[in-house]
C-alpha positions as CSV (number, residue, x, y, z in Angstrom):
1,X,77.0,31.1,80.0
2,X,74.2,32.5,78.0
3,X,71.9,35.3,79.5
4,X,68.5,35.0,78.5
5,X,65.4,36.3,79.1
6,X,62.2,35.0,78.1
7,X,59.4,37.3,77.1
8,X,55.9,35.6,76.9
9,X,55.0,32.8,79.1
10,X,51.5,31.1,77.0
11,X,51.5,27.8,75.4
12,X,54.6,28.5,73.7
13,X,56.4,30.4,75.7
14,X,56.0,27.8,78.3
15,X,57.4,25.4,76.1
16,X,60.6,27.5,75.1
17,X,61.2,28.2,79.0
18,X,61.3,24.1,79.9
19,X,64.0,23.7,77.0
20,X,66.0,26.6,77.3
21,X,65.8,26.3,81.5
22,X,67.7,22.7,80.6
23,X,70.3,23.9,77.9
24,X,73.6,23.6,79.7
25,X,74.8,26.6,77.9
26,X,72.0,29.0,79.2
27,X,70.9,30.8,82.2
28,X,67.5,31.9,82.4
29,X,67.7,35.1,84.0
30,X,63.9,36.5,84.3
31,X,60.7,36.2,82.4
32,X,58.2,38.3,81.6
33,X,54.0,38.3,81.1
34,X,50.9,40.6,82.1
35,X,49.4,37.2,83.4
36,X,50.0,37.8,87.4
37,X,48.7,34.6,88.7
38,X,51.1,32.3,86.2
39,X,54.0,34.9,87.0
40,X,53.4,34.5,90.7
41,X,53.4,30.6,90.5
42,X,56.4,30.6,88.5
43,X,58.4,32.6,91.1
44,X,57.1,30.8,93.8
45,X,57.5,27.2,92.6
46,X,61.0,27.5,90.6
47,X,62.2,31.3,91.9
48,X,62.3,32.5,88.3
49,X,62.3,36.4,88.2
50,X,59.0,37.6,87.0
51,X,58.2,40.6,85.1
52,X,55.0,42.5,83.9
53,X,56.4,45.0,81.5
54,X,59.0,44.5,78.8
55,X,60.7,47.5,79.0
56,X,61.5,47.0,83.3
57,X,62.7,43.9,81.4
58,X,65.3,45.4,79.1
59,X,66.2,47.9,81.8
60,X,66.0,45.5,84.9
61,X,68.2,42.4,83.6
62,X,71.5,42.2,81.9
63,X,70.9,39.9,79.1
64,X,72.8,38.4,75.8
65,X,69.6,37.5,74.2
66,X,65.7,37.3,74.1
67,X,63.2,34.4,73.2
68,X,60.0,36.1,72.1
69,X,56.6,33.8,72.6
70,X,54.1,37.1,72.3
71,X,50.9,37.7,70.1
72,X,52.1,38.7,66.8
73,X,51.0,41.9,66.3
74,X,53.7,42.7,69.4
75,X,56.8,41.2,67.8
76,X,57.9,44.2,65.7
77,X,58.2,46.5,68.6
78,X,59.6,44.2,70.9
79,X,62.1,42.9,68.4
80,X,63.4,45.9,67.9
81,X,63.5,47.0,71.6
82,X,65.8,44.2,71.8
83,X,68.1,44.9,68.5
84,X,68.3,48.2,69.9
85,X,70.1,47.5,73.1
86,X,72.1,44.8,71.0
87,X,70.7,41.7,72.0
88,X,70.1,38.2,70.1
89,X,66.6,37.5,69.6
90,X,64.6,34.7,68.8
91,X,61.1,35.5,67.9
92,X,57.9,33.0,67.3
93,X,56.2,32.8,63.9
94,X,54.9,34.6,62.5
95,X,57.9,36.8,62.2
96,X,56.0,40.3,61.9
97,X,52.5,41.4,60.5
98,X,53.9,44.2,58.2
99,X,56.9,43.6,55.6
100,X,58.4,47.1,55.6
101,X,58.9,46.4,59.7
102,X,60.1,43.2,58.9
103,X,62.5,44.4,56.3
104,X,63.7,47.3,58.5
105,X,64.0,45.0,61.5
106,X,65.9,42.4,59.8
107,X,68.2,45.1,58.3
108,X,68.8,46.2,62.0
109,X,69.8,43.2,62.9
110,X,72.3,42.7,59.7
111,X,73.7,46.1,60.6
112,X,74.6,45.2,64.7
113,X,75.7,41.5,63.9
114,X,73.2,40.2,66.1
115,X,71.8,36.5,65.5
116,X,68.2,36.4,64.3
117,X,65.7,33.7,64.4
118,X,62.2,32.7,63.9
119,X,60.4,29.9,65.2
120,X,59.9,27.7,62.1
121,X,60.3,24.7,63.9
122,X,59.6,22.3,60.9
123,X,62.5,23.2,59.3
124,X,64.6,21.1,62.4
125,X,62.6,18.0,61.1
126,X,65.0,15.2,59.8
127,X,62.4,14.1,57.0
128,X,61.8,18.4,55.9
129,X,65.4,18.7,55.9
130,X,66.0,15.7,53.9
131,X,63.3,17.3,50.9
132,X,65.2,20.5,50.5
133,X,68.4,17.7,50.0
134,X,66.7,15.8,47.3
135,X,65.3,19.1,45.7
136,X,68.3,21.0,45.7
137,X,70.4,17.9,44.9
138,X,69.0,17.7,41.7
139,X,67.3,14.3,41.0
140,X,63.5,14.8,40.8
141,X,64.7,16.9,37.7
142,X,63.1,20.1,36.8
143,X,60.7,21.1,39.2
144,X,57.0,22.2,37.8
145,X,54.7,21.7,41.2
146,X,54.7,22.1,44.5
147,X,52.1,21.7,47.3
148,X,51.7,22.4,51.3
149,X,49.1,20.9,53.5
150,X,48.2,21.7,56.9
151,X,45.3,20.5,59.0
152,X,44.3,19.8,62.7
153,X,41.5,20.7,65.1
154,X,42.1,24.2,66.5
155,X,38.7,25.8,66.4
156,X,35.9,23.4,66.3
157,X,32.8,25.3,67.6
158,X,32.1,29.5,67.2
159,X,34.5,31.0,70.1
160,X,36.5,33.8,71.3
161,X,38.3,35.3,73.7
162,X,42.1,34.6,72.4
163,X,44.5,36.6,70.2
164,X,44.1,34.2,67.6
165,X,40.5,35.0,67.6
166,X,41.3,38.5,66.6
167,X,42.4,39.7,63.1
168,X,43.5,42.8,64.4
169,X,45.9,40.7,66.9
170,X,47.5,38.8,64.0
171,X,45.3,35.5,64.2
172,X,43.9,33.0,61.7
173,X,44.6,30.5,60.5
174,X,46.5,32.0,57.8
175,X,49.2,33.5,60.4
176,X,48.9,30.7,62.3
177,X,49.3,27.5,60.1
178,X,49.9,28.3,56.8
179,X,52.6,30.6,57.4
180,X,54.6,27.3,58.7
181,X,53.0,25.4,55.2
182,X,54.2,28.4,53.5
183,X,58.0,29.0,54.8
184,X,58.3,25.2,53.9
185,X,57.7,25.9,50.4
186,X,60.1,28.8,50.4
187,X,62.9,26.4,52.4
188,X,62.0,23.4,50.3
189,X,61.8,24.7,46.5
190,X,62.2,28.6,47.0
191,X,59.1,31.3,47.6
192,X,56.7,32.3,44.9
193,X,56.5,35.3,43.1
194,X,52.9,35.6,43.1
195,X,49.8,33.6,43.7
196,X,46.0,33.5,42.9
197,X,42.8,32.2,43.2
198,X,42.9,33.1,47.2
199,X,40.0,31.4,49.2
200,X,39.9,33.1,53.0
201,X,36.7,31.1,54.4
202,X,35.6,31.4,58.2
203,X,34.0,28.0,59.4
204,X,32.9,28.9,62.9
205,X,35.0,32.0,63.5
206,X,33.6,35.2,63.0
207,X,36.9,37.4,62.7
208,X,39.3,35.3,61.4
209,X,39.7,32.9,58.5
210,X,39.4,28.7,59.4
211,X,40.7,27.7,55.8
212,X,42.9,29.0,53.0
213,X,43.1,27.3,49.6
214,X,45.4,29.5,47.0
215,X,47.5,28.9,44.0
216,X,51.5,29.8,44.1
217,X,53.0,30.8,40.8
218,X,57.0,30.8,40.0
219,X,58.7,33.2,37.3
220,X,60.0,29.1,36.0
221,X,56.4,28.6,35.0
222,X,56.7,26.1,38.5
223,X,52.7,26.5,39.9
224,X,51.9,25.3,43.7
225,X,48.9,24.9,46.1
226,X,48.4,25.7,49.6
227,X,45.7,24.1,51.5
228,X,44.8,24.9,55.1
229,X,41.9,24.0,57.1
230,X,42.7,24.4,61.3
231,X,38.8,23.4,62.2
232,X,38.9,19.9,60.8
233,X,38.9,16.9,63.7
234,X,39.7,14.1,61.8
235,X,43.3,15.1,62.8
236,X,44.6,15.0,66.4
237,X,46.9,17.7,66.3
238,X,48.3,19.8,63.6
239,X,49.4,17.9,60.3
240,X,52.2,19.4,57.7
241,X,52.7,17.4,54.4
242,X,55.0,18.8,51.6
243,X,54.7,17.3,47.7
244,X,57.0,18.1,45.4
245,X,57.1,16.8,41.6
246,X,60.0,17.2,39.3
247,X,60.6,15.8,35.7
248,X,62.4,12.7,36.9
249,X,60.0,12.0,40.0
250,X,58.8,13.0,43.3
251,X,58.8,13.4,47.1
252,X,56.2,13.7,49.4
253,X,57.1,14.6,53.5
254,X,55.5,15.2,56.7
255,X,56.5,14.6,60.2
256,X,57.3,11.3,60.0
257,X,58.9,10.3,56.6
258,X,60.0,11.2,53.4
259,X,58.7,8.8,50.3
260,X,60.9,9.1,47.4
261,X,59.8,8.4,44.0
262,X,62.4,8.1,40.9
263,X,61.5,7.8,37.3
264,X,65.3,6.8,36.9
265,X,68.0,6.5,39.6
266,X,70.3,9.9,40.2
267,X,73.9,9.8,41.0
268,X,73.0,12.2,43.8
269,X,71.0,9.9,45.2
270,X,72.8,6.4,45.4
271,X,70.9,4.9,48.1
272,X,67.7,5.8,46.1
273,X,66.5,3.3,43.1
274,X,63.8,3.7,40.5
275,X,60.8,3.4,42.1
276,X,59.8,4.2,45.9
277,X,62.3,4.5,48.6
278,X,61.0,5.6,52.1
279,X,63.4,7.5,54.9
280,X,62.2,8.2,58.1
281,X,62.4,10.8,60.6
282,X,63.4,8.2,63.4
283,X,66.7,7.6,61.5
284,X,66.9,11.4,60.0
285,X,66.8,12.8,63.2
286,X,69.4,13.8,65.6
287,X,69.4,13.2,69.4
288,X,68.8,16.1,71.5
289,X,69.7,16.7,75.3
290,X,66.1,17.5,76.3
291,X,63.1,16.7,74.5
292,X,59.4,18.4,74.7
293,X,56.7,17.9,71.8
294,X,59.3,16.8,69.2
295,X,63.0,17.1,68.9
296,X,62.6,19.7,66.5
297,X,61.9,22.2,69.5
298,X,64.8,21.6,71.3
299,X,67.0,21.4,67.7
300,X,66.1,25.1,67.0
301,X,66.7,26.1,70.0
302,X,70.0,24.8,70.5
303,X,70.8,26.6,66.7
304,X,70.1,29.5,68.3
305,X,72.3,29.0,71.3
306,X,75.4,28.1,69.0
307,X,74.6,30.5,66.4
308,X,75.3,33.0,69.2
309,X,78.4,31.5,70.8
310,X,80.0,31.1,67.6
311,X,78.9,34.2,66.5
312,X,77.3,33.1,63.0
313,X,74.4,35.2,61.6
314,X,73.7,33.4,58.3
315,X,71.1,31.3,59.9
316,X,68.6,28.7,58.7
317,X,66.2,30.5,60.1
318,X,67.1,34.2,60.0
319,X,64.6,37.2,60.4
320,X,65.3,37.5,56.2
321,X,64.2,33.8,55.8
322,X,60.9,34.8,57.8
323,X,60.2,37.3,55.8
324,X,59.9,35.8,52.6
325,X,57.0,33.9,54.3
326,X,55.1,37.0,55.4
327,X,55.7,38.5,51.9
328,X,53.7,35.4,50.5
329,X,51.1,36.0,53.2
330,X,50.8,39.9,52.6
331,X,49.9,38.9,48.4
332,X,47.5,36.3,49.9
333,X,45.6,38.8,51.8
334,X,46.2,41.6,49.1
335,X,44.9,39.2,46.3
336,X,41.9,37.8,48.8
337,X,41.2,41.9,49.8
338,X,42.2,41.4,53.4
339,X,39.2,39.6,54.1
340,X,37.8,36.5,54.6
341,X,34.7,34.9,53.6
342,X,32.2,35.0,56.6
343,X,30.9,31.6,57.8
344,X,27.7,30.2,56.7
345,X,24.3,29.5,59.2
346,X,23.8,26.0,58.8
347,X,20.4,26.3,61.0
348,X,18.4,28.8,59.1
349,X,19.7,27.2,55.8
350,X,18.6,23.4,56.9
351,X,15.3,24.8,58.1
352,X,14.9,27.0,54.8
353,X,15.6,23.6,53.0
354,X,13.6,21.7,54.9
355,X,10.4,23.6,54.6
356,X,10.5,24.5,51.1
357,X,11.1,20.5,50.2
358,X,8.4,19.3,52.6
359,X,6.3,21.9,53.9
């Protein structure tokens, strides 16, 4: 039986705790969190062993492993507080804020033989996983463009208050949603070398950036887009969409499917004639033993628990694979000068408008 301890208890930590507390192959030994009166509910209510300091943690518990849910700019140093004392880890996205920690911390883990994993959940989705098959199988052709969407309707008025509020604390929406857009690219058709034309715009927050539009460029000649927008409400929740085009046709996936298109049919794909062919999620997708939000939570999860009993480190989803996304995000901020556009004020401009055309 797997040891764990779970480090973070907010939205997602929460979530991690309900489907690791139900994996048959895990034991939930304590938790940790600085919030006293969710800490003190939890031990009341379900007797889980609360903490409110990391290291009495470490020190306290005997553990195998550690599933980090913390504000990102606190990943590097707990990561490696939990390398150190040899313990798996599985860390939210975004993996770490700085590349050279990221590259020293994934190197760490390399060097003990400890499984490593970030929380790119979309990569567990049947219709994700069944675009990097087509890609790398071959039939679209050459591939010359790529691009990532992701929208929904996280901040919709001027607020504060949270870590993703802050810039210092690792929040935006570039860490926040177009890091998952982003480490789809790099599992779908590979990460760019460089990109351009960076757009950082703030909407109604005054720290952090609300949208990001950017081109991705590939040493092939290959080009890409990234468009991000977490303030728009015509979505109920967060939307991913991946398009890919190749000389011999294209694919275009999100949560729920994966259209198909081929110019001609490709051996690789029998199933697949010229034209459209649609596969869905529903028959992509594997049954899990517990499900919360979308199998794809408990699918990750459960990698992580057999990566570690079988003792493979060459995961899907490895501290090295995370790192390719924050290496796009550190040339998006580096091309946009770490800053982002500051929103606009709509009522002085209207009245300005207003007055000068009828007053």
């Amino acid at each position: 039986m797997l040891r764990l301890g779970m480090v973070g208890l907010g939205k997602m930590g929460l979530s991690h705790h309900a489907i690791v507390n139900a994996h048959p192959g895990v034991k939930v030994v304590a938790a940790c969190d600085q919030t006293a009166y969710l800490t003190d509910v939890l031990t009341k209510y379900t007797g889980l062993k609360c903490y409110d300091d990391y290291d009495k943690l470490l020190a306290g518990e005997s553990l195998d492993a550690v599933i980090i849910a913390t504000p990102s700019k606190l990943h590097a140093s707990m990561v490696e507080k939990a390398l150190s004392r040899g313990l798996h880890v599985f860390c939210e996205k975004p993996f770490v804020l700085d590349v050279a920690d990221g590259e020293r911390l994934a190197a760490l883990a390399e060097s003990k033989g400890l499984v490593n994993q970030v929380g790119y959940h979309y990569r567990f989705v049947g219709a994700f996983q069944e675009a990097a098959k087509i890609v790398k199988s071959g039939a679209l052709g050459r591939i010359h463009h790529v691009r990532a969407e992701a929208y929904g309707p996280v901040v919709l008025r001027p607020k504060g208050g949270t870590w993703r509020s802050a810039k210092s604390e690792g929040g935006g929406a570039l860490y926040d949603y177009a890091c998952h857009a982003l480490d789809l690219v790099n599992f779908i058709v590979g990460a760019p070398t460089s990109v351009g034309g960076v757009v950082l715009n703030s909407i109604h927050s005054r720290d952090v950036e609300d949208e990001v539009y950017c081109t991705l460029n590939y040493s092939d000649g290959a080009t890409g887009q990234l468009s991000v927008n977490w303030s728009d409400e015509s979505f109920r929740k967060m939307s991913t969409k991946i398009s890919v085009w190749g000389t011999n046709g294209r694919i275009a996936a999100d949560r729920q499917e994966c259209q198909i298109y081929l110019r001609t049919p490709h051996e690789a794909l029998p199933d697949a004639k010229q034209g459209w062919t649609v596969r869905y999620t529903t028959d992509l997708t594997q049954e899990v033993w517990f499900y919360l939000r979308g199998e794809e939570y408990s699918a990750q999860i459960d990698y992580f628990v057999k990566a570690i009993e079988s003792k493979r480190t060459d995961n899907v989803n490895s501290f090295r694979s995370a790192l390719e996304a924050d290496r796009v995000v550190s040339m998006i901020l580096a091309e946009a000068g770490g800053a982002a556009r500051p929103a606009p004020a709509p009522a002085a401009a209207s009245k300005g408008f207003w007055s000068r055309r009828f007053g």
